[in-house]
N, CA and C of each residue as an Amber inpcrd file, in Angstrom:
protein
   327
  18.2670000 181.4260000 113.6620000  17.0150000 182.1290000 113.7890000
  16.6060000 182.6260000 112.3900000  15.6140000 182.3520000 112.1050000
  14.9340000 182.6720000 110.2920000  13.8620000 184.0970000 111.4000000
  13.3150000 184.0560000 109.7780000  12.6280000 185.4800000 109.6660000
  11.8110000 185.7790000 110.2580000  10.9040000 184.1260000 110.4830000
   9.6130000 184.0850000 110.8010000   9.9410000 184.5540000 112.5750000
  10.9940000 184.1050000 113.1950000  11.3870000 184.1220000 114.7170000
  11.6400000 185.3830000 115.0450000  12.5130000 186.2590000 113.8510000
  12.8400000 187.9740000 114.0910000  11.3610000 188.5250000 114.0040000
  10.6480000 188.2190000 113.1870000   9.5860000 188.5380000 113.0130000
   8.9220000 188.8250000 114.4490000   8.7600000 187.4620000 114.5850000
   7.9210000 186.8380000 116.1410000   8.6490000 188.2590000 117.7990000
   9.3590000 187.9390000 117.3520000  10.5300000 188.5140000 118.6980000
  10.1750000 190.3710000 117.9990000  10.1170000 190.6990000 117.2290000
   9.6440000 192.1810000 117.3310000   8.2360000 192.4760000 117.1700000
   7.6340000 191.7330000 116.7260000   5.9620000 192.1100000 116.8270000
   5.3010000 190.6270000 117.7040000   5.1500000 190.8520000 118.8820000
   4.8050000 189.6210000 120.1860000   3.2980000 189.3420000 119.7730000
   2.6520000 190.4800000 119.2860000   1.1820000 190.6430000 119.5990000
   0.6590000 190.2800000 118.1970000   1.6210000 190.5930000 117.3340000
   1.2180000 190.4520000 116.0680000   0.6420000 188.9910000 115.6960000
  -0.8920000 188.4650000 115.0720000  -1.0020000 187.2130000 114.5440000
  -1.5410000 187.2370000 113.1250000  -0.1910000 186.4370000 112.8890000
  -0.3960000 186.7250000 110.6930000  -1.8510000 186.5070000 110.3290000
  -2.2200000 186.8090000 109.5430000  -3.7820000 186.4930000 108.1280000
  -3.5310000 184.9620000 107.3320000  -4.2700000 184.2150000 107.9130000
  -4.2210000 183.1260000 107.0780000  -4.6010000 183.2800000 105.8200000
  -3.9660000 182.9740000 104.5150000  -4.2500000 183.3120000 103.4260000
  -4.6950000 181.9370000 102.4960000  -6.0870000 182.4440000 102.1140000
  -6.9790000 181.1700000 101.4040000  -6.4500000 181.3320000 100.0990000
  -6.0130000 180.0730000  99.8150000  -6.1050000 179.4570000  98.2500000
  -6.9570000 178.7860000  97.7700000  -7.8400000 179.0240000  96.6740000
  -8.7730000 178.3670000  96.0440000  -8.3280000 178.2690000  94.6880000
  -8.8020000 176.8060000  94.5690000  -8.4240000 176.3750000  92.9250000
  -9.0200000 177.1110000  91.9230000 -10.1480000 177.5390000  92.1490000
 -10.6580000 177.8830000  91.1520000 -10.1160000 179.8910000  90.5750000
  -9.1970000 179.8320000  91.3670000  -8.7080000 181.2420000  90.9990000
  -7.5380000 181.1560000  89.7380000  -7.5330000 180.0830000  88.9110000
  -6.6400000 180.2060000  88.1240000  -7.3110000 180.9760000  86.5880000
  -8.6160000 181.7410000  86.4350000  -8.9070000 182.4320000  85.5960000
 -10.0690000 183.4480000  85.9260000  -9.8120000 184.7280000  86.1990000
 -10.9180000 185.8040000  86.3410000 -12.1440000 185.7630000  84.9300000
 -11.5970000 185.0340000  84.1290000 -12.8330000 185.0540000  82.9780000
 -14.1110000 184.3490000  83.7560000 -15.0120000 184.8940000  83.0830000
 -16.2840000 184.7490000  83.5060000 -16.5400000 183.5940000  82.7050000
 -17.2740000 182.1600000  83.0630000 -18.0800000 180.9050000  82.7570000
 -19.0000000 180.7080000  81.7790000 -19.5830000 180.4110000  80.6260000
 -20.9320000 180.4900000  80.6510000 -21.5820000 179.1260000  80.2820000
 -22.4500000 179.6550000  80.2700000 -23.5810000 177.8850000  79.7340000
 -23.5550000 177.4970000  78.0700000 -23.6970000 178.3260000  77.6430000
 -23.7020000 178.2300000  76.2710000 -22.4000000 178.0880000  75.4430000
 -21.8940000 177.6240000  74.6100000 -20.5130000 176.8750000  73.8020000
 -20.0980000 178.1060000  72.9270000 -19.0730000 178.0910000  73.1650000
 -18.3020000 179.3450000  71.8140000 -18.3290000 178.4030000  70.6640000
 -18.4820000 178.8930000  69.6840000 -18.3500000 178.6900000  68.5170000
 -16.8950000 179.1790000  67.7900000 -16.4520000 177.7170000  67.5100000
 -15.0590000 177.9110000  66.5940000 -15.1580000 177.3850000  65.3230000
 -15.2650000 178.8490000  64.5200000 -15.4300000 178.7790000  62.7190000
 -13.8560000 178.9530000  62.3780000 -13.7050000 178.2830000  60.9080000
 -12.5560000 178.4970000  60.2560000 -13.1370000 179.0690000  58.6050000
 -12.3040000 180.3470000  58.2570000 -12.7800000 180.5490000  56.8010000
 -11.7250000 180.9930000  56.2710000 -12.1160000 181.4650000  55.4160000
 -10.7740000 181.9950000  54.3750000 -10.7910000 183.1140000  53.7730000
 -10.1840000 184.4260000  54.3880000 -10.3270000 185.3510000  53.5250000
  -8.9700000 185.9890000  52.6650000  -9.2210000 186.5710000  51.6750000
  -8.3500000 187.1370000  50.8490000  -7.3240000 185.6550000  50.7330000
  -7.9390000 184.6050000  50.6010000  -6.7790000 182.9740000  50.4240000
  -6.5060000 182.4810000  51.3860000  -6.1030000 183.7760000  52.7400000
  -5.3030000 182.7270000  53.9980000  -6.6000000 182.3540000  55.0810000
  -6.1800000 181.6200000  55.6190000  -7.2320000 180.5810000  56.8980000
  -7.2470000 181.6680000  58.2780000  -8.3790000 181.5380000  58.5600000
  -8.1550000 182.4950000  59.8340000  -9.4220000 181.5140000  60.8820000
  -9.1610000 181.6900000  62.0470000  -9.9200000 181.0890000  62.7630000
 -10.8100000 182.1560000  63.8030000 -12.3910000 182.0290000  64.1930000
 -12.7400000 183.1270000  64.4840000 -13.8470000 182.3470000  65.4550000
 -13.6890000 182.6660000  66.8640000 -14.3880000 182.6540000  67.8960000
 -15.4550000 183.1690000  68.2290000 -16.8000000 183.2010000  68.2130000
 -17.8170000 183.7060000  69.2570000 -18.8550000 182.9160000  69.7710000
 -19.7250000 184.2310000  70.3150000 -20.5130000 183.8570000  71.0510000
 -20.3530000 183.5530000  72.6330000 -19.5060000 184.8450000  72.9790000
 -19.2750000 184.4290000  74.4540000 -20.2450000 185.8570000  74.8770000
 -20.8240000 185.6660000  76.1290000 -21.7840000 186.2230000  76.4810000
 -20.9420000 186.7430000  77.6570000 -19.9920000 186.5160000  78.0610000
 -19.8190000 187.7460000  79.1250000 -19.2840000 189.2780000  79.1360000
 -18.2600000 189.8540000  79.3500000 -18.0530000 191.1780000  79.2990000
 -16.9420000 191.1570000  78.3980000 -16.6050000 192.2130000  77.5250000
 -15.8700000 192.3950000  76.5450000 -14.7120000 192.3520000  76.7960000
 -14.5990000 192.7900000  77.9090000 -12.5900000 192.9970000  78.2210000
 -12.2040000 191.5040000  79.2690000 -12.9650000 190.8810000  79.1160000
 -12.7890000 189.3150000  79.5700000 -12.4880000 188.1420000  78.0070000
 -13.3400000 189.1860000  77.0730000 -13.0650000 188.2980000  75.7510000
 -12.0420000 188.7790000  75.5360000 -11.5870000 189.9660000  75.3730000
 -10.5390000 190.4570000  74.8770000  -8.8840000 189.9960000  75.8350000
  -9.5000000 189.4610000  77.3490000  -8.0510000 189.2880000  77.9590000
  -7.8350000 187.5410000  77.4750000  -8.9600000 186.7270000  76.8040000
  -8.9240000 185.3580000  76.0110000  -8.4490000 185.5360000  74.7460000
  -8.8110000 186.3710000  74.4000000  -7.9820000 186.8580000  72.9700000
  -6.2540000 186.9350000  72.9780000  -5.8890000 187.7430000  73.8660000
  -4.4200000 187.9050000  74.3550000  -3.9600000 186.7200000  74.8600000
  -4.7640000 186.0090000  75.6030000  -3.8440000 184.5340000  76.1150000
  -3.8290000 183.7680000  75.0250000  -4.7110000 183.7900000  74.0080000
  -4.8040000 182.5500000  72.7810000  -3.6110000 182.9510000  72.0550000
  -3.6630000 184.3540000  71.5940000  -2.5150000 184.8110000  70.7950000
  -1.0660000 185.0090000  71.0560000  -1.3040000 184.8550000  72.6250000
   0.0600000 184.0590000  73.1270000   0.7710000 183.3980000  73.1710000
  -0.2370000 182.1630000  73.8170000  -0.3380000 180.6240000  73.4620000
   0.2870000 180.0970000  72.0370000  -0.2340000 180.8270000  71.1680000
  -0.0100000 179.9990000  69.7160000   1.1520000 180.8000000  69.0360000
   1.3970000 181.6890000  69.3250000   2.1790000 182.7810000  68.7580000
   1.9570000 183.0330000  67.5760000   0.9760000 183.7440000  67.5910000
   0.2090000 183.8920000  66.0590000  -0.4850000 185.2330000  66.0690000
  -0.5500000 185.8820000  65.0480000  -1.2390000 187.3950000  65.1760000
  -2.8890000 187.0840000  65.0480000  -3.3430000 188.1600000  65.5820000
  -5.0340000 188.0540000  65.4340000  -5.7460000 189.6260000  66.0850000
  -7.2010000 189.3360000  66.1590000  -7.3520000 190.5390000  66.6130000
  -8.9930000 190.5040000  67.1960000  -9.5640000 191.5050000  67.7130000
 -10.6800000 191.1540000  68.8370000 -11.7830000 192.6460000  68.0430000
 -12.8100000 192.1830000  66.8480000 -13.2890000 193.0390000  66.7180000
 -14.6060000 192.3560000  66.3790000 -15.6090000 193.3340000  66.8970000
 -17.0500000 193.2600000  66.5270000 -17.6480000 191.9120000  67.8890000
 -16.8100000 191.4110000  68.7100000 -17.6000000 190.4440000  69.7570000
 -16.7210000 189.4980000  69.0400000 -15.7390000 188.9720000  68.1220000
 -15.4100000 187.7050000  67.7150000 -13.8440000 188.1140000  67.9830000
 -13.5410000 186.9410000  67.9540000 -11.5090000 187.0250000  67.8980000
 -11.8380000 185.7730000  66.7510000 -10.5540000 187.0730000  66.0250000
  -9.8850000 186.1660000  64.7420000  -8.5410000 185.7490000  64.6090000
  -7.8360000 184.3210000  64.7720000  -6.6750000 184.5080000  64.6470000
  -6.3560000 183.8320000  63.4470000  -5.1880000 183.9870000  63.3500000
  -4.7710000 183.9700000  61.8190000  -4.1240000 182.3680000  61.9110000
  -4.8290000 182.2880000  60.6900000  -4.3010000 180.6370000  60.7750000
  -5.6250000 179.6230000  61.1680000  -5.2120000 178.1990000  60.5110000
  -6.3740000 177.3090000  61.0590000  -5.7400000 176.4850000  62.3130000
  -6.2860000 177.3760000  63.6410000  -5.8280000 176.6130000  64.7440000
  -6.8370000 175.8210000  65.6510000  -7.6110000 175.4840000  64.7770000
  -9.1550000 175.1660000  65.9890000  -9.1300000 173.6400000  66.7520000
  -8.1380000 172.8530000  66.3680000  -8.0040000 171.3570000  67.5860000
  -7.2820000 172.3280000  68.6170000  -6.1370000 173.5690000  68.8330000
  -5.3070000 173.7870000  69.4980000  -6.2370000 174.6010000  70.2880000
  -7.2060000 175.6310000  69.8090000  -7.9310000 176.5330000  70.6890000
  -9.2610000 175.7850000  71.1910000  -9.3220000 174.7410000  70.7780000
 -10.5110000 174.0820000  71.3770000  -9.8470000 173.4770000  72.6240000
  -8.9000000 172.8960000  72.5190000  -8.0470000 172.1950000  73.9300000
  -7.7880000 173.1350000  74.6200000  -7.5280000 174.4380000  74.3930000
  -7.1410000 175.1620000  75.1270000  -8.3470000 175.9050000  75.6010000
  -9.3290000 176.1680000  75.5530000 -10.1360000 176.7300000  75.7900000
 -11.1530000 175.1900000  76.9340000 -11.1270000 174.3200000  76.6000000
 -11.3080000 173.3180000  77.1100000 -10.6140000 173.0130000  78.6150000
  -9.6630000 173.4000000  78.5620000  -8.4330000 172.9970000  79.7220000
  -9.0260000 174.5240000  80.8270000  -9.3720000 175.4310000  80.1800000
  -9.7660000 176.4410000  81.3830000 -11.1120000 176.2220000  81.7200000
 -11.9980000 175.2860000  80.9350000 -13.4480000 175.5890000  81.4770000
 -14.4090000 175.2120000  80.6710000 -14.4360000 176.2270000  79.4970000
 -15.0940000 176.4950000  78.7170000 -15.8310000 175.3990000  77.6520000
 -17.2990000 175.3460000  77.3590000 -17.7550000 174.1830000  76.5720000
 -17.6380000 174.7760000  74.9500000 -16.8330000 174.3810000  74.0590000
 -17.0480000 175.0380000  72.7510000 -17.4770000 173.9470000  71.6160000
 -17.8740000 174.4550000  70.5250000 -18.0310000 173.7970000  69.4610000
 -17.7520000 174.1630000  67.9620000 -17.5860000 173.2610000  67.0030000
 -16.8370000 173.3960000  66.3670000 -18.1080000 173.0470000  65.1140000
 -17.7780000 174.2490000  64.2530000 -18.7230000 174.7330000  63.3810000
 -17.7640000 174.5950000  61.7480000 -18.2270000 173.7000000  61.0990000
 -18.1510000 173.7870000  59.5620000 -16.2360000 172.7840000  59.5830000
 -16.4170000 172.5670000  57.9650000 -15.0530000 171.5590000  57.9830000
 -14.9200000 170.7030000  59.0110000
């Protein structure tokens, strides 16, 4: 006898909640129409790579910021509407940003 039967045998009346899975729940970030822009420049010598132009809510850019800087294991940081990460990573954050959704483009070099 499994769990589901102890289960059954003490609550008779009880009938479980079918629970919906939808694909599209693999990111609470918000969609948009328009392409992020992925610049690469150079300040103080080293390469840094710097994202914008996302039009939805800030703490949705900022929870893309934390997964990128995850992802790559690389320091960076989320100021003024742009994420900058350190380093020239823009084939890696374009695929990756690609693979959740998102249409981006790739600006300069």
């Amino acid at each position: 006898m499994d769990l589901q039967d102890q289960l059954k045998n003490l609550f008779p009346d009880h009938k479980p909640e079918e629970t919906k899975t939808d694909a599209s729940e693999t990111s609470d970030i918000w969609m948009q129409d328009d392409p992020i822009i992925c610049k690469y420049e150079k300040r103080k010598g080293k390469p840094i790579t710097i994202l914008e132009g996302y039009t939805g809510a800030t703490e949705d850019f900022k929870i893309l910021a934390k997964e990128l800087k995850k992802k790559l294991s690389v320091g960076g940081s989320f100021k003024d509407d742009k994420i900058i990460i350190q380093g020239d990573y823009r084939d890696k954050i374009m695929q990756l940003l690609k693979e959740k959704g998102f249409s981006v483009k790739r600006v300069g070099g």
